[in-house]
N, CA and C atoms as a LAMMPS dump frame, in Angstrom:
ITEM: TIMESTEP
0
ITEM: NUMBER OF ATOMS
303
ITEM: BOX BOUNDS ff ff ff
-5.0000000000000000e+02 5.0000000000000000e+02
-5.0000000000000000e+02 5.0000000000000000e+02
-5.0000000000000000e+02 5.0000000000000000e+02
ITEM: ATOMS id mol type element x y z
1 1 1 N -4.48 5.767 -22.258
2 1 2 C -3.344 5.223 -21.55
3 1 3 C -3.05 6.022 -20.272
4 2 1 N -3.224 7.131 -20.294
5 2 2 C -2.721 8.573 -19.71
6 2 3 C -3.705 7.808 -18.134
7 3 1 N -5.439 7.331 -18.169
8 3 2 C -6.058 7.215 -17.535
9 3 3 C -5.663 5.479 -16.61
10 4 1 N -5.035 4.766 -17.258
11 4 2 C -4.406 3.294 -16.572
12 4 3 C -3.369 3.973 -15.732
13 5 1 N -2.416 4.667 -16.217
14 5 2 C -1.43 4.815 -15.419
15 5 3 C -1.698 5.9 -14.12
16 6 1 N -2.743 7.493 -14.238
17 6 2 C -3.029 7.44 -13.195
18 6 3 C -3.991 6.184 -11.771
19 7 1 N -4.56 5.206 -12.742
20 7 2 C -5.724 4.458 -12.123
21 7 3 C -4.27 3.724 -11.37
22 8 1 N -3.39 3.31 -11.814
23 8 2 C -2.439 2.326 -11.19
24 8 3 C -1.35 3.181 -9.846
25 9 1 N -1.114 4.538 -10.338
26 9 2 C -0.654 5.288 -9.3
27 9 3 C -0.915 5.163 -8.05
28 10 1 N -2.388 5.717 -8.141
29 10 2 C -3.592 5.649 -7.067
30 10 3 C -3.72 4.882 -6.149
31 11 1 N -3.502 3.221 -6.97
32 11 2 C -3.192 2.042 -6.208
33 11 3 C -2.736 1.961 -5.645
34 12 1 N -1.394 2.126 -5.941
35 12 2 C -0.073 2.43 -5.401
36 12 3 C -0.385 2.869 -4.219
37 13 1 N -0.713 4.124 -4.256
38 13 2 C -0.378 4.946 -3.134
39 13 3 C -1.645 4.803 -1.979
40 14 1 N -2.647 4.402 -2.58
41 14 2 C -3.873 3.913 -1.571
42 14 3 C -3.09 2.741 -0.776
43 15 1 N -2.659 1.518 -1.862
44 15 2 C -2.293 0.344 -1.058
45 15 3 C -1.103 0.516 0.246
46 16 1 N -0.25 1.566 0.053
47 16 2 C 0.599 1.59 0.82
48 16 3 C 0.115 2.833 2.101
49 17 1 N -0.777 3.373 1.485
50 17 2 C -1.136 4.464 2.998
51 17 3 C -2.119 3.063 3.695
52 18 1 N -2.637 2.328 3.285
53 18 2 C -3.497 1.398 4.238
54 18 3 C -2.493 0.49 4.554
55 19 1 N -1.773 0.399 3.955
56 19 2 C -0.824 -1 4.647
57 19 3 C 0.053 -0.59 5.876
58 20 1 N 0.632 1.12 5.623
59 20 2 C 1.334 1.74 6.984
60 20 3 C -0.104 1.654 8.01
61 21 1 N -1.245 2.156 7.678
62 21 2 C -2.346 2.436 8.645
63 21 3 C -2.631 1.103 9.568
64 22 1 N -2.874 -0.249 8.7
65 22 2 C -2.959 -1.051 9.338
66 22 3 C -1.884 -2.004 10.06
67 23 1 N -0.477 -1.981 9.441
68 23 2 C 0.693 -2.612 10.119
69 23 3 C 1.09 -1.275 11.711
70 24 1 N 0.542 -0.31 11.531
71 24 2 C 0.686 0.938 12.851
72 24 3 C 2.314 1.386 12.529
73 25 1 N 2.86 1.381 11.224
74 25 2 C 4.126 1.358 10.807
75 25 3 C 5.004 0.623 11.177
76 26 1 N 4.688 -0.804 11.47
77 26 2 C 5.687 -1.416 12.193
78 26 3 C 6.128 -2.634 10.6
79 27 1 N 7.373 -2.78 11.22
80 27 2 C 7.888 -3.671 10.345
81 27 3 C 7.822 -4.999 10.533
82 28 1 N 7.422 -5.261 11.463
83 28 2 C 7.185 -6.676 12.438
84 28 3 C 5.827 -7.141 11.837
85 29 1 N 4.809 -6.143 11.56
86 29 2 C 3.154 -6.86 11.51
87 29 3 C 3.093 -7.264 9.875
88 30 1 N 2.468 -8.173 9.565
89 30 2 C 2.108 -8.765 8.292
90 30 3 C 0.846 -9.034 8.196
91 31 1 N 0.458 -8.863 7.108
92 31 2 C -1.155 -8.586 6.867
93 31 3 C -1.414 -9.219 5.084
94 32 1 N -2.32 -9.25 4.792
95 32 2 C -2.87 -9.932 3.424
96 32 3 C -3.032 -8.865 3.01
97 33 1 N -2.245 -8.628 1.159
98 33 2 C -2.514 -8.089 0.598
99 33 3 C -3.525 -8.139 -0.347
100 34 1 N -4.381 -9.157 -0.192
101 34 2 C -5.676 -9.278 -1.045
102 34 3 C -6.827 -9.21 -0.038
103 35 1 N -6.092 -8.784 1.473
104 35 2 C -7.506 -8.335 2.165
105 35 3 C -7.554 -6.685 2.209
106 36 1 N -6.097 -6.433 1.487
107 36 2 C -5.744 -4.969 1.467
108 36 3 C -6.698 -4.412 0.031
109 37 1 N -6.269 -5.05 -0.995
110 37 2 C -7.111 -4.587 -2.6
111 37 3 C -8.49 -4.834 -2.291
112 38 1 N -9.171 -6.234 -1.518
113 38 2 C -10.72 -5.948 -1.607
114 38 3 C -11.086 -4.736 -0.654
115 39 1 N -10.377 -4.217 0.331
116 39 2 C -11.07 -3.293 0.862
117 39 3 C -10.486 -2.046 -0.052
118 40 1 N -9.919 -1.989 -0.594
119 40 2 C -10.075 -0.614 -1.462
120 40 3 C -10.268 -0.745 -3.245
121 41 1 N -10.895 -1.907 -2.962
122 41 2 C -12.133 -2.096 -4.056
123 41 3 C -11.048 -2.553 -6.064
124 42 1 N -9.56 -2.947 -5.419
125 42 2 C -8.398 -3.584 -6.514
126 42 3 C -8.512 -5.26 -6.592
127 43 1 N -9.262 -5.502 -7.87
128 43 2 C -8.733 -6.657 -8.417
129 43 3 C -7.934 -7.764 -8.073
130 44 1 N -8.057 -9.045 -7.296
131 44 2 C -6.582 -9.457 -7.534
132 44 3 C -5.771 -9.705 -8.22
133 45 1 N -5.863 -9.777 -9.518
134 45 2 C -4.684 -9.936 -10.217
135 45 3 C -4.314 -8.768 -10.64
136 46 1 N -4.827 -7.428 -10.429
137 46 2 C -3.936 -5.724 -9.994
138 46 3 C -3.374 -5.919 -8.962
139 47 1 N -3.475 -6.763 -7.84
140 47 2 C -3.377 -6.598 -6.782
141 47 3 C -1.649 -7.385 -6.748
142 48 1 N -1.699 -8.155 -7.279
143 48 2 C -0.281 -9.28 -7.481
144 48 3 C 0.202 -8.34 -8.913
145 49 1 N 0.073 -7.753 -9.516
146 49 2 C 0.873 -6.937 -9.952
147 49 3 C 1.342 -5.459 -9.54
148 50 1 N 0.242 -5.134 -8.622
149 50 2 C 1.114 -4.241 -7.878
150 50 3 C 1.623 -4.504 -6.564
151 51 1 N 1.548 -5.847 -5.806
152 51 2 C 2.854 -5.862 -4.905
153 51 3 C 3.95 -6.249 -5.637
154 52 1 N 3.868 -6.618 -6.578
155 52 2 C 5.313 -6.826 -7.795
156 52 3 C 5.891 -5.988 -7.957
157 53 1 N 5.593 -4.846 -7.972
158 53 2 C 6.225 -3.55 -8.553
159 53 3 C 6.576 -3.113 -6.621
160 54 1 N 5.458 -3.298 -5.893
161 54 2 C 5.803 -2.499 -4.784
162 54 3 C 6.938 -3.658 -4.207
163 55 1 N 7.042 -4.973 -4.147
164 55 2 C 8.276 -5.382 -3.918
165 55 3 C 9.741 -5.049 -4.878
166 56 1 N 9.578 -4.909 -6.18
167 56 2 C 10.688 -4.399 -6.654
168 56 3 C 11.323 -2.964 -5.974
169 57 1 N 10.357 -2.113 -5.381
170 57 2 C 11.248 -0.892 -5.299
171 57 3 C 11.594 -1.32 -3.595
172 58 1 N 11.221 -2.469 -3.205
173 58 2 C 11.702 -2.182 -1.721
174 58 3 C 10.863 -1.763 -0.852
175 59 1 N 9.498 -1.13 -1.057
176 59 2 C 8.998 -0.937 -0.112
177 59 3 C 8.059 -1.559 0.609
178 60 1 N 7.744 -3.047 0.368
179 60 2 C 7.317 -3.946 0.81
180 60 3 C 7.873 -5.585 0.506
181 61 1 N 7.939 -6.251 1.946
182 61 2 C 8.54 -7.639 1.784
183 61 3 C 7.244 -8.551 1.725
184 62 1 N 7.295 -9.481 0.562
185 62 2 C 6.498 -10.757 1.199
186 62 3 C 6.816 -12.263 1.424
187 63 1 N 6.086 -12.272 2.291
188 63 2 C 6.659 -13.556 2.994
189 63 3 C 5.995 -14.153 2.153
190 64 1 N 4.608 -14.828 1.487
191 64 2 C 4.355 -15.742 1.137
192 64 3 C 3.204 -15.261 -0.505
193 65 1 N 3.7 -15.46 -1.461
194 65 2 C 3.205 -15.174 -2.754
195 65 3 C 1.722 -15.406 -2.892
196 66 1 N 1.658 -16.934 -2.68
197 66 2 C 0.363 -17.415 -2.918
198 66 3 C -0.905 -17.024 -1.871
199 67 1 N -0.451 -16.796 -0.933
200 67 2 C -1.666 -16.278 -0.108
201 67 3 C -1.972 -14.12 -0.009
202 68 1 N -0.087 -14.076 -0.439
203 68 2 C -0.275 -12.486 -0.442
204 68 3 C 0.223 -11.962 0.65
205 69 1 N 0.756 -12.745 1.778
206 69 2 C 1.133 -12.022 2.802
207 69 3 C 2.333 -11.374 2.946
208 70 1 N 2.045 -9.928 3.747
209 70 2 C 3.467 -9.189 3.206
210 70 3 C 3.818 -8.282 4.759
211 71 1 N 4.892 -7.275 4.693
212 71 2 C 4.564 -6.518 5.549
213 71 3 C 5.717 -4.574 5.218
214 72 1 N 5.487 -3.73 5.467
215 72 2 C 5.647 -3.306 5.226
216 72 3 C 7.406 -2.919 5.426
217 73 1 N 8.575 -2.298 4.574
218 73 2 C 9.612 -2.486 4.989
219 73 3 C 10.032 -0.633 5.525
220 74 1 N 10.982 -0.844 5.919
221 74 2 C 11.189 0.499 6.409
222 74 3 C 11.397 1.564 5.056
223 75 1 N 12.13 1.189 4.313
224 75 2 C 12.082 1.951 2.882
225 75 3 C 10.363 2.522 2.622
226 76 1 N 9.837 1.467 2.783
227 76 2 C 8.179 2.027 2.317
228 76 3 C 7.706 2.711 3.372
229 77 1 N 7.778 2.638 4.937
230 77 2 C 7.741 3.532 5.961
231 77 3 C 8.087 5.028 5.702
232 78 1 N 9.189 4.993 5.214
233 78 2 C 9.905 6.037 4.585
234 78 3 C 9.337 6.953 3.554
235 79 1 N 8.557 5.455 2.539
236 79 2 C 8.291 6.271 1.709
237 79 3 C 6.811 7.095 1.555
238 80 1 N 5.685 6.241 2.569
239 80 2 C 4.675 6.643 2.973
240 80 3 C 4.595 8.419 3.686
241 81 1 N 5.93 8.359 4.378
242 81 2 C 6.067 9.005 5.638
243 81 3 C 6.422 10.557 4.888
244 82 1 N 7.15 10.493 3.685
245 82 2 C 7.481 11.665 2.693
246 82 3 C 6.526 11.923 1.635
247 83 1 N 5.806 11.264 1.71
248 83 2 C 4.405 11.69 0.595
249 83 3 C 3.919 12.797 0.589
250 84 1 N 3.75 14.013 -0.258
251 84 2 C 3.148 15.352 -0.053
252 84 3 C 1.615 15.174 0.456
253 85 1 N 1.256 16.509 1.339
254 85 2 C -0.468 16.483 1.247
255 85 3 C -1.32 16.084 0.346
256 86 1 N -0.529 16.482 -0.997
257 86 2 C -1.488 16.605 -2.068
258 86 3 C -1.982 14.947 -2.621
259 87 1 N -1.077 14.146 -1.776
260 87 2 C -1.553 12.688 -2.331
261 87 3 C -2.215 11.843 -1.477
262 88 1 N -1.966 12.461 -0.444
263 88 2 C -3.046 11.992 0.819
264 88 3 C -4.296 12.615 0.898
265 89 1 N -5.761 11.869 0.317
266 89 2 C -6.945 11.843 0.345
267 89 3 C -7.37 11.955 1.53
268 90 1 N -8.431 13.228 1.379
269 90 2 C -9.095 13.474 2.61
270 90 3 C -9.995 11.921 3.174
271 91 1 N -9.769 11.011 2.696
272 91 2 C -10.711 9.562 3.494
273 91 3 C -9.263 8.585 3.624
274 92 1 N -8.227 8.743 2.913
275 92 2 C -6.579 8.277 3.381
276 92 3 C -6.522 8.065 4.578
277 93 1 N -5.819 7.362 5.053
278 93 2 C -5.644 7.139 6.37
279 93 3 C -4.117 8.325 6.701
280 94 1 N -3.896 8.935 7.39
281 94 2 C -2.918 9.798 7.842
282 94 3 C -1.573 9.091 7.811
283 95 1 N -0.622 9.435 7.514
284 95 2 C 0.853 8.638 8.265
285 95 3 C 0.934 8.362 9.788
286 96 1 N -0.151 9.351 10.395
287 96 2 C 0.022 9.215 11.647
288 96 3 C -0.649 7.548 11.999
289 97 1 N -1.586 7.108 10.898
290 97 2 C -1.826 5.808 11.368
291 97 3 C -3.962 6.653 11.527
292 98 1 N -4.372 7.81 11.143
293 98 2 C -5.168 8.142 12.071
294 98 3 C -5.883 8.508 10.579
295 99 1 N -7.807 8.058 10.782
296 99 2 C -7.983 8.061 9.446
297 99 3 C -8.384 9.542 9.355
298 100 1 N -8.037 10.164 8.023
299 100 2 C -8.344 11.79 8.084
300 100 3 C -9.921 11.901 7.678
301 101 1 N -10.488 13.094 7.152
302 101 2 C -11.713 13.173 6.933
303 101 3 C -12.59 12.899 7.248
């Protein structure tokens, strides 16, 4: 169990450092979140359960369910933006928007 819930963390926090990387932190840009999970290799139906969870806490809005399109909200800006080193992967894309490693 111990190994789902880090595997789902991960998600988490992959899906939202690529979603600040590719929206350039703006709250205005909207992008597909199932063009977000195939490039970091998530399932879609992980993928619609974790913008479920990432829309419950606020840190992402979506405009349209069935296709996945979303965009990032300032809460999740926020929350990208306070993430320790230690969870940002040296191949992560930076908060700065800039890919590291």
């Amino acid at each position: 169990m111990q190994e789902i819930i880090a595997r789902r963390r991960r998600h988490r926090t992959d899906f939202m450092l690529r979603l600040y990387a590719r929206t350039d932190a703006s709250v205005a840009e909207f992008v597909s979140a199932f063009d977000i999970g195939e490039e970091l290799g998530i399932e879609p139906a992980e993928v619609a359960k974790l913008v479920g969870y990432l829309e419950e806490k606020g840190w992402v809005m979506v405009d349209d369910h069935r296709s996945g399109l979303l965009r990032i909200t300032a809460a999740g800006i926020d929350h990208v933006e306070s993430l320790p080193p230690s969870e940002i992967g040296p191949g992560d894309p930076s908060p700065e928007g800039d890919a590291a490693g």
